[in-house]
C-alpha positions in Angstrom: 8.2 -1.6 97.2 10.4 -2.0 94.2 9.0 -1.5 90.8 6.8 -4.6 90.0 7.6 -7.8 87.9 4.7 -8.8 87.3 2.8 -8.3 83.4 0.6 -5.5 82.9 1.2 -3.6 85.8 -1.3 -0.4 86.6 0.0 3.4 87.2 -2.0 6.8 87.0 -0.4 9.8 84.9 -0.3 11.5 87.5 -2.8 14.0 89.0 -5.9 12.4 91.3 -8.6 14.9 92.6 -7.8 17.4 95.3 -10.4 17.4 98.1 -12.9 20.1 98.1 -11.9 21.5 101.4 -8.8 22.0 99.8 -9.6 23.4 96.5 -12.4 25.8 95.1 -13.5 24.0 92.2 -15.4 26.3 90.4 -12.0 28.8 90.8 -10.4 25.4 89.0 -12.2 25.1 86.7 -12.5 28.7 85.5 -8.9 28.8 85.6 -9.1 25.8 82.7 -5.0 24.7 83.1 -3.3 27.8 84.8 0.2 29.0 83.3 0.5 31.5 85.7 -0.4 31.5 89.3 -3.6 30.6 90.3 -3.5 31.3 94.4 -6.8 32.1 94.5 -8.1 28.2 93.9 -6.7 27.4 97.0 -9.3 26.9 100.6 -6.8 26.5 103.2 -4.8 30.1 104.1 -0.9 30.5 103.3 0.0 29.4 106.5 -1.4 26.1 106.8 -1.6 25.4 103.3 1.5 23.2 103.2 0.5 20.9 106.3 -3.0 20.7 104.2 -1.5 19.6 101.1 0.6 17.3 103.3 -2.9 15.3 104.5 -4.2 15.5 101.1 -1.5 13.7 99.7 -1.8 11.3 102.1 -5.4 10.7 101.1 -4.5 10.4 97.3 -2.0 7.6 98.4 -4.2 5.6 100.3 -6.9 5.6 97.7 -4.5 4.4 94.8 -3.1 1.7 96.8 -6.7 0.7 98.6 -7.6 0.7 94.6 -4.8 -1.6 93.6 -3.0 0.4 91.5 0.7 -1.2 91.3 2.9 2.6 90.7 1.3 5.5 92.0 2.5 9.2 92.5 1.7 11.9 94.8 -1.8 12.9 92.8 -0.1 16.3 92.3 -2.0 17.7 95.0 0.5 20.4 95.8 0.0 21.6 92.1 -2.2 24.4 90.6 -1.3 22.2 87.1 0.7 20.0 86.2 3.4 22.1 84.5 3.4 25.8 86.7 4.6 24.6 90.3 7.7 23.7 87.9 7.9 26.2 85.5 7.4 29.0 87.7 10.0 27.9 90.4 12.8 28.5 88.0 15.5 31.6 87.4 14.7 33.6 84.1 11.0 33.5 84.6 9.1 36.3 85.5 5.7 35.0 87.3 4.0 37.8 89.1 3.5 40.0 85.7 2.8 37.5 83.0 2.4 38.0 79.5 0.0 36.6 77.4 -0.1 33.7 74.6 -3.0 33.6 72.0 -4.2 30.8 70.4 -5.1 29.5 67.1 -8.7 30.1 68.4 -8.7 33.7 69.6 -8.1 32.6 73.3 -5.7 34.5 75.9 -4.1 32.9 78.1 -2.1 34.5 81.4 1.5 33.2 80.9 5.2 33.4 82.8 7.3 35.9 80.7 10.9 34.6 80.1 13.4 37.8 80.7 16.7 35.8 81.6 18.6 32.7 81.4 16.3 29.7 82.5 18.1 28.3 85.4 17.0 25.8 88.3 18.3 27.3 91.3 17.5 24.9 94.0 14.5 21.8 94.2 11.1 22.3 93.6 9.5 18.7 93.8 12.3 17.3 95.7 10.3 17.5 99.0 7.2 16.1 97.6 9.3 13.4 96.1 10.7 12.2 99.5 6.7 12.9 101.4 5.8 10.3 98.3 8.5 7.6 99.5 8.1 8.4 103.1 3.9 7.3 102.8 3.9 5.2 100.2 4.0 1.3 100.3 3.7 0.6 96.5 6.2 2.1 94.2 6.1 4.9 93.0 6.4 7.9 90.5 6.9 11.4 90.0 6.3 13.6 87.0 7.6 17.1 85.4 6.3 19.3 82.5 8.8 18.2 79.7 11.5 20.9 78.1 9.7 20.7 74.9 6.4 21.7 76.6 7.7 24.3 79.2 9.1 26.2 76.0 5.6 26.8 74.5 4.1 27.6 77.5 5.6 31.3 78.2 5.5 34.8 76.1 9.8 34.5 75.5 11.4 38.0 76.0 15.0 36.6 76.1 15.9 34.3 73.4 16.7 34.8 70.1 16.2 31.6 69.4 13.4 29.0 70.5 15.6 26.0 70.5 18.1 27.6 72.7 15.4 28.3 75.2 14.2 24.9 74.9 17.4 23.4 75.6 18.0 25.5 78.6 14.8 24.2 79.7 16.3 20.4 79.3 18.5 21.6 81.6 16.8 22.3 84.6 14.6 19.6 84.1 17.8 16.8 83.6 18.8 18.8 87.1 15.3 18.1 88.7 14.7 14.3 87.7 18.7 13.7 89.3 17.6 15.0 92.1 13.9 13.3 92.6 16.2 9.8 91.3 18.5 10.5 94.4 15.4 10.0 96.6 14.7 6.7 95.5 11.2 7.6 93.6 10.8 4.6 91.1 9.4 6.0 87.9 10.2 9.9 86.3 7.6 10.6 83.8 7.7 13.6 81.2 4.7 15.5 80.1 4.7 16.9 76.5 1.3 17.0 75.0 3.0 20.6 73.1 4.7 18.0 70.8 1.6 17.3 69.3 0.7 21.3 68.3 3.9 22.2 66.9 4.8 19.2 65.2 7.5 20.9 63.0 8.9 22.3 65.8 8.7 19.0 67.9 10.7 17.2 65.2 13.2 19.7 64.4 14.8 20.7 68.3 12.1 19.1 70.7 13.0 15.4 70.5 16.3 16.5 71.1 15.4 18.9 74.0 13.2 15.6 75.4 16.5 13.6 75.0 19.0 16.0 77.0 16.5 16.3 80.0 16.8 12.5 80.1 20.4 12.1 79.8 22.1 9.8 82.4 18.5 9.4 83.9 18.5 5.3 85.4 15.3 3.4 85.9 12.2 3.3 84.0 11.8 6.7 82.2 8.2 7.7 80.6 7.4 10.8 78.0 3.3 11.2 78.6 1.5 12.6 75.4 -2.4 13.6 75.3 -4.5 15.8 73.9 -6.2 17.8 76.8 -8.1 16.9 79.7 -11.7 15.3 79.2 -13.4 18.0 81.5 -12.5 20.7 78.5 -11.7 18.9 75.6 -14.8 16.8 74.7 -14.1 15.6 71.4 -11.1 14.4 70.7 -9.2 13.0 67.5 -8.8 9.5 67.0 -5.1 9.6 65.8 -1.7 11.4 67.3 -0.4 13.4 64.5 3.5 13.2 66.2 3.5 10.2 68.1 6.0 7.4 65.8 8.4 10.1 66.4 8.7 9.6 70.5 10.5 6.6 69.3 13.4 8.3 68.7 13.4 9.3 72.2 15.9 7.6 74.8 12.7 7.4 77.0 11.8 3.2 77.8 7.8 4.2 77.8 5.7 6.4 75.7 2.5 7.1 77.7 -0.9 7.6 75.3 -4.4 8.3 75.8 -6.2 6.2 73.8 -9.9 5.3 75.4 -11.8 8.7 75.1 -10.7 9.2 71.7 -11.0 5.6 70.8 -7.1 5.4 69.2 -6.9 3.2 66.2 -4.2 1.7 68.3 -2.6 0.1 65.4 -0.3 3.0 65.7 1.4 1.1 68.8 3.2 -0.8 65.4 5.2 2.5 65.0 6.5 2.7 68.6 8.1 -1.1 68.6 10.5 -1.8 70.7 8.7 1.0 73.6 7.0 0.3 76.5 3.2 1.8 76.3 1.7 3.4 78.9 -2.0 2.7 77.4 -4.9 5.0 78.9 -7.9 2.5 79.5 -9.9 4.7 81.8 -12.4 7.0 79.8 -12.4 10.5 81.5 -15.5 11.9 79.7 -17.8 8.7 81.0 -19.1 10.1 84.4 -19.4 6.4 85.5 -16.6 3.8 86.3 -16.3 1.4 83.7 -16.4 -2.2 84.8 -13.5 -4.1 85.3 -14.8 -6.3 82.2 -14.6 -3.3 80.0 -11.2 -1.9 81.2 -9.6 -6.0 80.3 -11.3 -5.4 77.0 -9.5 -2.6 76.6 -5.8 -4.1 77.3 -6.8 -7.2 75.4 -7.4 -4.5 72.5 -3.7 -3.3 73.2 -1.9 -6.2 73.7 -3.0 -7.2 69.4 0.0 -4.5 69.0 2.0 -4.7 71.9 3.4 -7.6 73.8 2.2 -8.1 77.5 5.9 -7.2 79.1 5.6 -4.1 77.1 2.3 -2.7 78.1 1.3 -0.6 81.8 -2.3 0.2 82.3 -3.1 3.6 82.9 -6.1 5.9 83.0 -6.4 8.7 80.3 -5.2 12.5 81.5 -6.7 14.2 83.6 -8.2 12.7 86.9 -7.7 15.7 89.1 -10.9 17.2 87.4 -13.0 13.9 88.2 -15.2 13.0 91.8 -13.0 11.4 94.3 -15.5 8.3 94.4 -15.6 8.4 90.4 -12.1 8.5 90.1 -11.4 5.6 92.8 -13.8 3.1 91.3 -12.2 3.9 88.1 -8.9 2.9 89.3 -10.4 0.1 91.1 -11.9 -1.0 87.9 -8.6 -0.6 85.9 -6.6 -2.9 89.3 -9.6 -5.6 88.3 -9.4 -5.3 84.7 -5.8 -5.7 84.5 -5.9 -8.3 87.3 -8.1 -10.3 84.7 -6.2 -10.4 82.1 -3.2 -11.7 83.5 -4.9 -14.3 85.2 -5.6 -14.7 81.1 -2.5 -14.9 80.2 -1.2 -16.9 83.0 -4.0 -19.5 81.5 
């Protein structure tokens, strides 16, 4: 299915929550968002665990498209996170010894140490690209860890400079995205929620890194920013401190959580002239709003943004959710949006 005409069509991020014969949750959890590998959260053994990730998926499309949801994606099932089964696939990266990366907070976290050129040396989400199309009756999306974000993930033991390895990041990634294109996937979707924790360097290389891995890139393009998933990060701020700047991006949407933190979404004025991925779905409420409350929530958008220029979208992070919760969620955000533009429609 081609992607959809209608206004205020409905999408996930991304991820949707693997089934618990599949995954060890407690192993998932305590690995918070894995750099590294993380083999150990995985149920099924080595052998079968592709043909179980297979049925999975499977699953995770049936339930967004029982739910309504207009553009769906593969629910990254196959993925520890949503950035390693990338990152860790490429040339240059050392993943079975990682290093580590502090943070401002004193925490360590396991990390792939960069010890040569960053290269893409054959498809890594190619395949689960093509599974998506060959199952899918709605259209559909894929999504990669954007250069910018790939760059401050991983202790660097090669470059001299951070821009450089950022750009050979762009690289690979402008690679992957021609390749998941050439198997008809609708949507590409970049994830960068670094940009917002290095600001300075986000404005003085990673806008341009974000740009390069986009280049030549047809079809609706998306660059996802958040900040953190709603099973660790509890509270979160109410304002993006680099988010006008994604407008210098060639991307045609910029993708925002905005109903956790409650966004003063007046800062939609600074991204005119975008398409906004807005998140209506609250991750941190256990319970699935109603549709009524999800409409509310795109009527509160659409005082900033016009209705051809606003997709409905949870916030980040549904992998972490129930598999009911996270269904009537999406069902909820199908019936809000369906609402609405019976609204419009007058």
């Amino acid at each position: 299915m081609p992607y959809p005409s209608h206004l205020l069509p409905t999408t996930v991020v991304g991820s949707y929550p693997q089934p618990d014969w599949l995954v060890d949750r407690a192993t998932l959890h305590h690995h918070g968002v894995p750099r590294a590998h993380a083999h150990d959260m995985w149920r099924v053994p080595e052998t079968l665990l592709e043909r179980a990730q297979d049925d999975a998926t499977i699953l995770a499309i049936r339930d967004m498209e029982r739910a309504g949801i207009d553009i769906i994606t593969d629910g990254e099932i196959r993925r520890e996170s949503y950035s390693n089964r990338f990152a860790l696939a490429l040339e240059g990266v050392d993943a079975e010894t990682p290093g580590e990366l502090r943070s401002s907070g004193g925490r360590v976290t396991k990390v792939p140490r960069v010890v040569g050129a960053i290269r893409r040396v054959a498809g890594v989400e190619t395949r689960d690209a093509v599974f998506l199309r060959e199952n899918a009756t709605h259209a559909t999306k894929i999504t990669l860890p954007g250069p910018f974000t790939l760059s401050r993930q991983v202790q660097n033991d090669f470059y001299k400079d951070e821009e450089e390895l950022a750009m050979d990041y762009a690289i690979a990634v402008n690679q992957e995205l021609r390749a998941l294109k050439a198997t008809g996937v609708d949507v590409v979707q970049l994830d960068e929620p670094w940009v917002r924790t290095a600001p300075d360097k986000a404005l003085r290389y990673g806008i341009k890194a974000i740009n390069r891995a986009l280049e030549g890139i047809e079809g609706p393009t998306v660059v996802h920013v958040c900040f953190g998933y709603a099973a660790v990060v509890s509270e979160k701020p109410s304002g993006y401190g680099f988010l006008a700047e994604l407008g210098d991006t060639v991307a045609q949407q910029i993708s925002i959580e905005a109903a956790q933190p409650k966004l003063d979404l007046g800062i939609l004025r600074d991204l005119a002239g975008k398409t906004i991925m807005l998140g209506v779905l609250d991750l941190n409420d256990p319970a699935a709003e109603s549709a009524q409350t999800v409409a509310g929530r795109i009527r509160d958008g659409l005082r900033f943004v016009a209705a051809d220029k606003l997709v409905a979208a949870p916030d980040c992070g549904m992998k972490y959710l129930p598999r009911g919760i996270a269904f009537a969620k999406l069902k909820s955000l199908a019936d809000g949006a369906a609402i609405v533009r019976r609204e419009l429609a007058g």
